[in-house]
C-alpha positions as CSV (number, residue, x, y, z in Angstrom):
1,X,199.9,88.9,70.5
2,X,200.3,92.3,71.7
3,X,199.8,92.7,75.6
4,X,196.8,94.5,77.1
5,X,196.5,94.9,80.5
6,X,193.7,93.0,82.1
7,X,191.7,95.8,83.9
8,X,191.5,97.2,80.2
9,X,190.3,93.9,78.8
10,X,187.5,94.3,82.1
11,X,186.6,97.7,80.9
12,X,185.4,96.4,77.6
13,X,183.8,93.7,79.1
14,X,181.7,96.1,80.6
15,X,180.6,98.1,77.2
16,X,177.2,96.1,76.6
17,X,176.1,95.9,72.9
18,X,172.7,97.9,72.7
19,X,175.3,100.8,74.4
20,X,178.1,100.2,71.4
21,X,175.2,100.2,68.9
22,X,173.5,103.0,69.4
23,X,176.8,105.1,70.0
24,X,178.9,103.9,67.2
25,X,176.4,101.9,64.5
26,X,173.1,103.6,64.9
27,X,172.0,102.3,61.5
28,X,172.5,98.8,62.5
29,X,169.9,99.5,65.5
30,X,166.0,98.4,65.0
31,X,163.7,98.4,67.6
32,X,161.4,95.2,68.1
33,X,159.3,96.8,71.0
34,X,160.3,98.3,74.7
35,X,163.9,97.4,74.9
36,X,163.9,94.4,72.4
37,X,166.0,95.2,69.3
38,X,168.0,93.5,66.4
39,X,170.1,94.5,64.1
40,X,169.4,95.5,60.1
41,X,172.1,93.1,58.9
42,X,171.2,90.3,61.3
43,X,167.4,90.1,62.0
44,X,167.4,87.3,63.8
45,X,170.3,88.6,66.2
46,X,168.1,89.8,69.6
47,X,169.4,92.1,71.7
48,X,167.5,92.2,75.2
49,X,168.4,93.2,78.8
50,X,171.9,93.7,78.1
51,X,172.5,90.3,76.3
52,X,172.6,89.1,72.7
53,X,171.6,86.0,70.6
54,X,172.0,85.1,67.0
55,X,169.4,82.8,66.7
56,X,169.9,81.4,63.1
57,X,174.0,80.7,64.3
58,X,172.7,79.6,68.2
59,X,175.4,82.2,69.6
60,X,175.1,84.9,71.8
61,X,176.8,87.4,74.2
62,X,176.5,89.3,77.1
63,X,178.4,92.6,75.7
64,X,179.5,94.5,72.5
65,X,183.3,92.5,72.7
66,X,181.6,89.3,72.4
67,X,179.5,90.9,69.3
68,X,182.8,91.8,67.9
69,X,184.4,88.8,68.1
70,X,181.3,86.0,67.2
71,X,179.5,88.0,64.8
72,X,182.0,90.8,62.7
73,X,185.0,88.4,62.7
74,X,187.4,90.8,64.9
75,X,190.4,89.3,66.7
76,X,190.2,89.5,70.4
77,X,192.8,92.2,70.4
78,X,191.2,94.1,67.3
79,X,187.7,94.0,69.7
80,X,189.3,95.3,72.7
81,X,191.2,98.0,70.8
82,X,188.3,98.9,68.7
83,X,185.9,99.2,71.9
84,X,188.5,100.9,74.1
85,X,189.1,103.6,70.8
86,X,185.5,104.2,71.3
87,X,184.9,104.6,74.2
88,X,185.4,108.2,74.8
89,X,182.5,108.7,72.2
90,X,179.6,106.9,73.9
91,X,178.4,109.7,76.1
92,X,176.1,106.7,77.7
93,X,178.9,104.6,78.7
94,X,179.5,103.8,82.5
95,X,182.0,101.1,83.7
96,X,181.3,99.9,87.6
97,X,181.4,97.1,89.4
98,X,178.2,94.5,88.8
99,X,175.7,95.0,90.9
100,X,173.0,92.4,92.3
101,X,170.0,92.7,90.5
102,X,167.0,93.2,92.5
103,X,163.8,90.4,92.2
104,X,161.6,92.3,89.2
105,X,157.8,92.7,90.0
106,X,155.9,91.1,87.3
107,X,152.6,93.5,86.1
108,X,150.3,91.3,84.4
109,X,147.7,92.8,82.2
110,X,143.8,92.3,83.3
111,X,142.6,88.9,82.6
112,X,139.9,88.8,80.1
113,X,136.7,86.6,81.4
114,X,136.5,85.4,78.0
115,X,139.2,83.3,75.6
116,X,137.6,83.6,72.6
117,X,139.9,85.9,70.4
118,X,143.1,83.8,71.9
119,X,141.2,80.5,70.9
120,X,140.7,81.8,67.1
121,X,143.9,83.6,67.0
122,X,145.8,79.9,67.8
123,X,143.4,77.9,65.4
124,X,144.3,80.5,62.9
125,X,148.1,79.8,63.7
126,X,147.2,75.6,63.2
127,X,147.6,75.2,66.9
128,X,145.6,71.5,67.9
129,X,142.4,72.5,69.8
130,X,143.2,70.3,72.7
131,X,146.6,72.1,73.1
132,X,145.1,75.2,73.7
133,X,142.3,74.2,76.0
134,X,144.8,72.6,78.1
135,X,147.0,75.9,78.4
136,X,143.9,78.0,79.6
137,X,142.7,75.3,81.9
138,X,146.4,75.7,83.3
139,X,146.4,79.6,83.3
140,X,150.0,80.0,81.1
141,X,147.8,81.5,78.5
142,X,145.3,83.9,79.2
143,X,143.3,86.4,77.1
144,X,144.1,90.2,78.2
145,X,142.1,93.6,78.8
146,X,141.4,95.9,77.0
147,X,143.0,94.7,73.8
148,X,142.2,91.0,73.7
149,X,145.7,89.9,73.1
150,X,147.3,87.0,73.8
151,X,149.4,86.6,76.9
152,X,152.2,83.8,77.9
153,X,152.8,83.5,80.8
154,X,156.2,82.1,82.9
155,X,155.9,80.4,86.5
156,X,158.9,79.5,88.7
157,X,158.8,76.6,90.7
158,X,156.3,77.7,93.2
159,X,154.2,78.2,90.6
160,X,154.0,82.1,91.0
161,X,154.2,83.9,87.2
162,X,157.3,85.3,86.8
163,X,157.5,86.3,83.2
164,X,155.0,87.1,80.5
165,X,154.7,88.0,76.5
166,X,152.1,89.5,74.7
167,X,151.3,89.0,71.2
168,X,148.4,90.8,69.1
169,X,145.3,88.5,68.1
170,X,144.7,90.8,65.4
171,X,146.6,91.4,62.0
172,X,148.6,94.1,63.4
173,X,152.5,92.9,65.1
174,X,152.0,94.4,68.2
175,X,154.5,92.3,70.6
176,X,157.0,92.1,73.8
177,X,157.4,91.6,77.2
178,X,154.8,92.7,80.3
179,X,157.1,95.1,83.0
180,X,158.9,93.3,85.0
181,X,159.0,89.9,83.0
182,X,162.0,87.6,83.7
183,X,163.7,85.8,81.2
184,X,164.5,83.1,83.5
185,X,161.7,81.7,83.8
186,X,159.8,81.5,80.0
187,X,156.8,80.1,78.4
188,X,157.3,76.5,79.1
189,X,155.5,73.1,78.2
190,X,156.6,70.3,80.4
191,X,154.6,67.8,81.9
192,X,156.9,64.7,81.8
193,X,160.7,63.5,82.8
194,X,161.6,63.1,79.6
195,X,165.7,63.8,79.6
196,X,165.1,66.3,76.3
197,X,165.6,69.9,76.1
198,X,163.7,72.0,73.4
199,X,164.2,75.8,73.0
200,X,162.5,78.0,70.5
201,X,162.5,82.0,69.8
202,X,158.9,82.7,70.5
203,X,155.8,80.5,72.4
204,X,153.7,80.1,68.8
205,X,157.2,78.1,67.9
206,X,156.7,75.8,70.4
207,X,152.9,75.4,70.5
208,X,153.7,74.5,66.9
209,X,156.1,71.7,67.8
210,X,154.0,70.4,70.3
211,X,151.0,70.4,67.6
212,X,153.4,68.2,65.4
213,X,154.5,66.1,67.8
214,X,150.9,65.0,68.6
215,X,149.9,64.8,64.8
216,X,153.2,62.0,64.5
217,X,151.8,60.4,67.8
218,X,154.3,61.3,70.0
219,X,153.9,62.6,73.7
220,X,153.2,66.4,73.1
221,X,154.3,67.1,77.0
């Protein structure tokens, strides 16, 4: 294997994906909403906050190398030579040292006094009844002003909402994330010490399961 010296490897370490996409692939760019994207080849490959994840292959990345590597096939070598080549054409590219990122203030849309477009929206989805009521009664679903759409909310564990997604209630696909959301901290059912883990792309995904499980009388929480 031919030798590359590691501060090199760094600097393409540092050449995030949405930055190599929209520099050297801009066809393979399509914008989801805010800064969500995917890509035309892959739609269920998310790019978001400077990460990646191919959903349908459950891998993902932090930067364009690991994109190269995981999802086109490149040798480790062929990715860094490939990025480094390219480089002096991404106008947008800056390599510095990581930075701490600073706690993000969470702006949550104005809470709707009624639920009753969030309620039909679910029961059109074939969300259980009791499901929902239980979400509003806890407040990680809401109904939001002016629009009446559907908002998810995110706690951490003081119970303070740290993240939120909106999604139309109408037939329009008007979604994404409220300013200032953080992924750490997601729409979440749990309400149990069971030792499972389940993750799913999107909030309707699990509200689903959770309907299913309850059908096949199994604990829902």
């Amino acid at each position: 294997m031919p030798y590359i010296a590691p501060e090199v490897i760094e600097q393409a370490r540092q050449i995030d994906l949405l930055t190599y996409l929209q520099n050297c692939e801009p066809h393979e760019l399509v914008r989801i909403s805010g800064n969500n994207y995917t890509t035309r080849t892959h739609d269920s490959l998310k790019i978001s906050n400077g990460k990646w994840m191919w959903w349908s292959q459950r891998i993902g990345g932090y930067n364009a190398l690991d994109y190269l590597v995981k999802v086109r096939g490149f040798s480790f070598v062929e990715a860094v030579e490939t990025l480094m080549g390219k480089a002096a054409v991404m106008p947008t590219l800056t390599v510095r040292p990581k930075q701490e990122e600073k706690p993000k203030t969470l702006l949550l849309p104005e809470k709707s006094k009624t639920t009753d477009k969030i309620r039909e929206y679910l029961f059109s989805r074939g969300i259980d009844g009791a499901i929902t009521e239980e979400c509003i009664k806890k407040g990680i679903i809401l109904e939001s002003l002016p629009y009446h759409n559907i908002v998810f909310v995110g706690f951490d564990k003081k119970q303070k909402p740290r993240y939120a997604a909106f999604r139309a209630t109408n037939s329009r696909r008007i979604l994404g994330d409220c300013s200032g959301s953080d992924k750490h901290y997601s729409f979440r059912l749990a309400d149990s010490k069971s030792d499972e883990v389940h993750l799913f792309e999107c909030a309707i995904d699990l509200l689903s399961y959770a309907t299913l499980s309850k059908l096949s009388g199994r604990d829902w929480r």
